[in-house]
C-alpha positions in Angstrom: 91.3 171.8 219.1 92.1 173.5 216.1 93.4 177.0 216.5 92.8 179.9 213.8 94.8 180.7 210.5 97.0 183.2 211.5 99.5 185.4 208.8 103.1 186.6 209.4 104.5 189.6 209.1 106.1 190.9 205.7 107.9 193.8 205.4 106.9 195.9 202.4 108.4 199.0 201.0 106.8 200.8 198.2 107.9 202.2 194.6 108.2 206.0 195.0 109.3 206.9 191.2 111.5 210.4 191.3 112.8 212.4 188.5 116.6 213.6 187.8 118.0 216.9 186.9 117.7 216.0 183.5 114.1 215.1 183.3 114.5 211.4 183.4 112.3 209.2 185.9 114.5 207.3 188.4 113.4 204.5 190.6 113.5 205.2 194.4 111.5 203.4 196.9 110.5 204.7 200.4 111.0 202.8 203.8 110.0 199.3 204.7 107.0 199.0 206.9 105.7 196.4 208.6 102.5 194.1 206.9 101.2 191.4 209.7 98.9 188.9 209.1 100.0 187.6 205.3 100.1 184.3 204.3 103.1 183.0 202.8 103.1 180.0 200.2 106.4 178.7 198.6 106.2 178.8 194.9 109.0 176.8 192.2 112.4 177.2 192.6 113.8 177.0 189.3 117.1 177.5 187.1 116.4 181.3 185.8 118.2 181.1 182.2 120.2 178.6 180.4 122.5 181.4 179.5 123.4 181.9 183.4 123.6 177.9 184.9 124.0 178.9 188.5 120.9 181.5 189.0 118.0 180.0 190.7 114.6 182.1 190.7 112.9 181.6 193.9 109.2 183.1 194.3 106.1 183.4 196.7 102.6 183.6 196.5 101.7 186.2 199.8 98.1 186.2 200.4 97.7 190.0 201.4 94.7 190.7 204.5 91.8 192.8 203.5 93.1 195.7 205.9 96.1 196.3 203.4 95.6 199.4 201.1 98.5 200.2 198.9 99.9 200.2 195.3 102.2 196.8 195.4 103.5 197.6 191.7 107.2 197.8 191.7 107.8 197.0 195.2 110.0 195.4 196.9 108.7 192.8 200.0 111.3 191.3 202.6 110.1 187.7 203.3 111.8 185.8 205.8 114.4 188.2 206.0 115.3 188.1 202.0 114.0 191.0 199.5 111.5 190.1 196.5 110.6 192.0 193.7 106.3 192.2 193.4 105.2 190.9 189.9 102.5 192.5 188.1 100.5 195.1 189.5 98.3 193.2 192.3 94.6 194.5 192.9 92.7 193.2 195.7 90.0 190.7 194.8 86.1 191.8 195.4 85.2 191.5 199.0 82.0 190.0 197.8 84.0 187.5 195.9 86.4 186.5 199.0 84.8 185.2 202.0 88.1 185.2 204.1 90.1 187.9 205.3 92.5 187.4 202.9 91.5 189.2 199.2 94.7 190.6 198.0 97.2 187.7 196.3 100.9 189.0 195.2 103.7 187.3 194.0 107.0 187.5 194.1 110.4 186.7 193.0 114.4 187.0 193.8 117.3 185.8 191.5 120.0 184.5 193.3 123.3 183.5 191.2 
């Protein structure tokens, strides 16, 4: 018997941009907070720049549930207990264009080297 897709939990913590005493935007983020129920799916590992031989870029595609709202652009996700960086500036897809629960895909990437 086949039992029902089922997520795990992400820990997300969102891009809260501040200013300094002179005027100049700074980047901040706020605390991490749980996200259950997103699907995880390995993407490449590859060598990041030929000018730096050891860095390997690992990312993910995260398939995001439909009960997420939020602005992912900038943020930072822990996955498996490691920290990613969101790429782009994710939207969630239609809901009359996504039959599952699942609408919102992110990606993202860490550097390590």
């Amino acid at each position: 018997m086949a039992g029902k897709l089922r997520g795990h939990t992400v820990y997300v913590r969102l891009r809260q941009d501040s200013y300094d005493s002179h005027g100049e935007k700074t980047k901040a983020f706020g605390d991490f907070y749980a996200v259950d129920d997103v699907l995880i799916t390995p993407g490449t590992t590859s060598e990041a720049e030929q000018t730096r031989p050891d860095d390997v870029e690992i990312t993910y595609t995260l398939q995001f549930p439909n009960t997420f709202s939020g602005d992912l652009r900038g943020a930072q996700i822990e996955v498996e207990g490691e920290i990613y960086a969101v790429v782009g500036d994710p939207h969630p897809t239609p809901a009359d264009m996504c039959p599952t629960r699942w609408n919102m895909q992110v990606e993202v990437t860490r550097t390590d080297g």
